[in-house]
C-alpha positions in Angstrom: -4.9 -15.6 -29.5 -7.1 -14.7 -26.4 -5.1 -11.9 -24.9 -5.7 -12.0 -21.0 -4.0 -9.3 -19.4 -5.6 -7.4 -17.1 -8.2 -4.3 -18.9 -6.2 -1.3 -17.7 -6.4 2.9 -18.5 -4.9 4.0 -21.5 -2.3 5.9 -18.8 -0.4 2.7 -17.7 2.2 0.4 -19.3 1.6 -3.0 -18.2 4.6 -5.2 -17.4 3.9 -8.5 -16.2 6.7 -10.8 -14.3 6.2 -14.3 -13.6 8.6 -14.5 -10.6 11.3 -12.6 -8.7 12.0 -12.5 -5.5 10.6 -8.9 -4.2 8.1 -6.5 -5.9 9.9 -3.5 -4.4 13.1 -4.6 -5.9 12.1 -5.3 -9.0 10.0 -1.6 -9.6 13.7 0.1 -8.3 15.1 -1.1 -10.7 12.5 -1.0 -13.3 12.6 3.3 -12.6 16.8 3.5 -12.3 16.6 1.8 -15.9 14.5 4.3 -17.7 10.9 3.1 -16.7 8.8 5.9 -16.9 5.6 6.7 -15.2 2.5 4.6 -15.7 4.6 2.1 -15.6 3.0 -0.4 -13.9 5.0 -3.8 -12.8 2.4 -6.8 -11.9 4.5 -9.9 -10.0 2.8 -13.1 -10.5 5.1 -14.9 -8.1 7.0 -12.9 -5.4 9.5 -15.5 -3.4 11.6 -13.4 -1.4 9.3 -10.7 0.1 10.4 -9.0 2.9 9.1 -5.6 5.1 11.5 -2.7 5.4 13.3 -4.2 8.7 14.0 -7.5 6.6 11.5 -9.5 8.4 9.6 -11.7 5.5 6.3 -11.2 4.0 4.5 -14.1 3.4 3.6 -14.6 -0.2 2.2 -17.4 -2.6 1.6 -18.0 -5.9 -2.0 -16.0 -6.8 -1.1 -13.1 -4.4 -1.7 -9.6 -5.7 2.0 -7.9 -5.9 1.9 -4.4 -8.0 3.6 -1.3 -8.1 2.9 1.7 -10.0 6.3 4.0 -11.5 5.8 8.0 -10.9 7.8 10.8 -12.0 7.4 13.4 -9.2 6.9 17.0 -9.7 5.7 17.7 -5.9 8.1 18.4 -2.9 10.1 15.8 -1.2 8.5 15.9 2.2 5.2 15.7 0.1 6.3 12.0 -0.4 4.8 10.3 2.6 1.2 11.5 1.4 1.3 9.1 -1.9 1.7 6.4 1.3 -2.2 7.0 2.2 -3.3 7.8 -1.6 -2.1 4.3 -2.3 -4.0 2.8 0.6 -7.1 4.3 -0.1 -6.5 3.3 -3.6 -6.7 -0.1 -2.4 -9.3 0.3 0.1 -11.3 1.2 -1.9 -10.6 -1.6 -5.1 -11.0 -4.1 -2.3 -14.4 -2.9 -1.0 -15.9 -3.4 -4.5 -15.6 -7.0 -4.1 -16.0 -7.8 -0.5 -19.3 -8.2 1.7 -20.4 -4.8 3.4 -20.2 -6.5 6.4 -16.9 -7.5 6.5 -14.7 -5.0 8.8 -12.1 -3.0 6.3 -10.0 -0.9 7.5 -6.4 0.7 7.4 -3.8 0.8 10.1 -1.4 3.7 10.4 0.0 4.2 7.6 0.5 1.6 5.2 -1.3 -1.8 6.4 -4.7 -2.7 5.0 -6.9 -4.7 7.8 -9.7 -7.1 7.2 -11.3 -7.4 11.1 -8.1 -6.0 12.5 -5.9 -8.6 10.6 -3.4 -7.8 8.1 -4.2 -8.3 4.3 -2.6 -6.4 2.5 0.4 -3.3 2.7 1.5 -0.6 0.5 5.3 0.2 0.2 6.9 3.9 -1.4 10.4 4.4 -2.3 12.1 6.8 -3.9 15.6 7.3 -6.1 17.3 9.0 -8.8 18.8 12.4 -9.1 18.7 14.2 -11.9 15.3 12.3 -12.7 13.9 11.4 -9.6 11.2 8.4 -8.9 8.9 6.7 -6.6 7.5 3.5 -6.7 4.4 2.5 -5.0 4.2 -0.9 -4.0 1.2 -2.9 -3.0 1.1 -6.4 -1.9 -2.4 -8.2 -1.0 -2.9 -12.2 0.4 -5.6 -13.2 -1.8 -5.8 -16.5 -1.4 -4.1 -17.8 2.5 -2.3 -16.0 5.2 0.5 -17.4 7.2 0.2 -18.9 10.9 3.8 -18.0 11.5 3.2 -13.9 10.6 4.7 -11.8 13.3 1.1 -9.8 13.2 -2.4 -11.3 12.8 -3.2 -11.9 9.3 -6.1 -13.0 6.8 -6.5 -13.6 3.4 -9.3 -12.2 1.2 -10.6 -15.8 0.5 -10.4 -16.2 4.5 -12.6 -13.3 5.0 -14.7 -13.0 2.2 -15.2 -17.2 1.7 -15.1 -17.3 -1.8 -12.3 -17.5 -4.7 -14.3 -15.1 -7.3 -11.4 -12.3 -6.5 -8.6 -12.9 -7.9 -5.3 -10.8 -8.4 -6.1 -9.9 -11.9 -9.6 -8.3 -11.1 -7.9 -6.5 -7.9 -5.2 -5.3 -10.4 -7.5 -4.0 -12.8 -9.6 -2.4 -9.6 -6.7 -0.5 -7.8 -5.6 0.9 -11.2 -8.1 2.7 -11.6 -8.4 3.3 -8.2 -5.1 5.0 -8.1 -5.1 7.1 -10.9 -8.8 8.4 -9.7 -7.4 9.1 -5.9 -3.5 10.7 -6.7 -6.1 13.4 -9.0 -8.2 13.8 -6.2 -5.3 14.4 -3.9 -3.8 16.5 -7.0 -6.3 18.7 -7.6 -8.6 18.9 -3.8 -5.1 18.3 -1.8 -4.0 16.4 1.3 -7.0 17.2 3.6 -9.6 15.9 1.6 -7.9 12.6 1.3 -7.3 12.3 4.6 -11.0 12.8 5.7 -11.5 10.0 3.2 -8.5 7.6 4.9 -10.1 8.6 8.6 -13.4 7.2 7.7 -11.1 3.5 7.7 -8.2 4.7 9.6 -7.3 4.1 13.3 -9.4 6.4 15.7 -8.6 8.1 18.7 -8.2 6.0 21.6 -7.1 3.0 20.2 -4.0 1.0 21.1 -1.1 1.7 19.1 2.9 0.1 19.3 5.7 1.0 17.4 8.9 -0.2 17.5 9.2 -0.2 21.7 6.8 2.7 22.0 3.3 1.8 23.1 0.0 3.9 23.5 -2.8 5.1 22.2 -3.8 7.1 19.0 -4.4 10.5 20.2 -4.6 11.8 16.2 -4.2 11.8 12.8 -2.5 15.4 12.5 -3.1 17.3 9.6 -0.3 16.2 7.6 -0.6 12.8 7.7 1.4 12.2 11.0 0.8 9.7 14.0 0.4 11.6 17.6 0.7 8.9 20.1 -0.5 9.5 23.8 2.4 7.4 25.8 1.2 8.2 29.3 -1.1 11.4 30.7 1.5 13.8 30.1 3.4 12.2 27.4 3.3 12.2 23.5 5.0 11.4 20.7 4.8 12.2 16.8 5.8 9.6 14.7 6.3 11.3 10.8 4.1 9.7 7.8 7.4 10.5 5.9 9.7 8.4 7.6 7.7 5.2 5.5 9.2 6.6 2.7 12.6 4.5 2.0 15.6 5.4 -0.4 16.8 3.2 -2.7 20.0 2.3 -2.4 21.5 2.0 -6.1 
């Protein structure tokens, strides 16, 4: 029988779903169960996705939805970091298959942008006491976007034209992709990675809103954090680790 799973490192466990109704859901549990790291949870059909403040994210059937188990041995505030790893991670399985001239970037912290529309996000929770977990969730619109998003979005087929990327081939892509970037990060630390997000990453100057706060980027600080000019005298830091949500078991 042809076997036609995706061709993954030998560190990974592949578990494929055929539906559920969130990716980030589905990995919690996966880790509060036993899953161990490497585990790696691929959702053919996600059909309740939602972002962190319950609005929904869009999804269809052919969408990429992942997430990868870890067993952390690094220091809890350490946790927003794995945010950027992941979306380099996918940066940079993404630009393996798309034009050069198409306009990829990455939006503070966790949004993937194709021409300064949405295309994909990455998600990180954590859980468990005695043996904690995160999960690191990705999520990518291969195939269309919705008109109805509360943000500009694009597919990968909208952009690029072409159907030749599928899920699987961005599956196998990120995974090595991950496991080649959390290393990096492991063993060069958190500056180096950053240069590397910067080259994509929102620049100084440019318009910014979160949550009723609008301004500018002033920076990228050193660890990972948003510095937001509000007015001439006026800023504000919002923390990379505040994207990292507990799981509530």
């Amino acid at each position: 029988m042809e076997n036609n799973s995706p061709e993954l490192p030998s560190a990974y466990d592949l578990v494929e779903v055929a539906e559920s109704e969130d990716i980030r859901t589905l990995a919690a549990l996966a880790a509060s169960e036993g899953g161990r790291e490497g585990t790696l949870i691929w959702l053919k059909k996600q059909t309740a996705g939602h972002e962190w403040d319950g609005r929904p994210w869009y999804s269809e059937e052919g969408d990429l939805h992942c997430s990868v188990l870890l067993e952390p041995e690094f220091e809890q505030h350490r946790y927003g970091e794995i945010i950027l790893v992941a979306a380099v991670s996918l940066g940079q399985a993404l630009a393996q298959h798309l034009s050069p001239m198409i306009a990829l970037g990455y939006d503070w912290p966790d949004k993937l942008m194709i021409a300064n529309h949405v295309v994909g996000r990455v998600w990180v929770q954590y859980g468990g006491k005695s043996s904690p977990w995160l999960s690191v969730c990705s999520s990518v619109n291969m195939l269309n976007s919705p008109e109805d998003f509360s943000i500009p979005a694009i597919s990968v087929r909208e952009a690029e034209g072409t159907t030749e990327l599928n899920a699987e081939k961005l599956l196998q892509a990120f995974a090595r992709e991950f496991i080649t970037w959390i290393n990096h990060w492991h063993e060069q630390g958190f500056p180096d990675l950053m240069g590397r997000w910067k080259v994509r990453g929102n620049q100084p100057g440019a318009p910014c809103t979160f949550g009723s706060l609008s301004g500018t980027v002033h920076e990228i600080d050193s660890k990972g954090n948003l510095v937001m000019q509000i007015d001439s005298t006026s800023q504000r830091t919002i923390l990379l680790e505040s994207y990292v949500r507990k799981y509530s078991e």
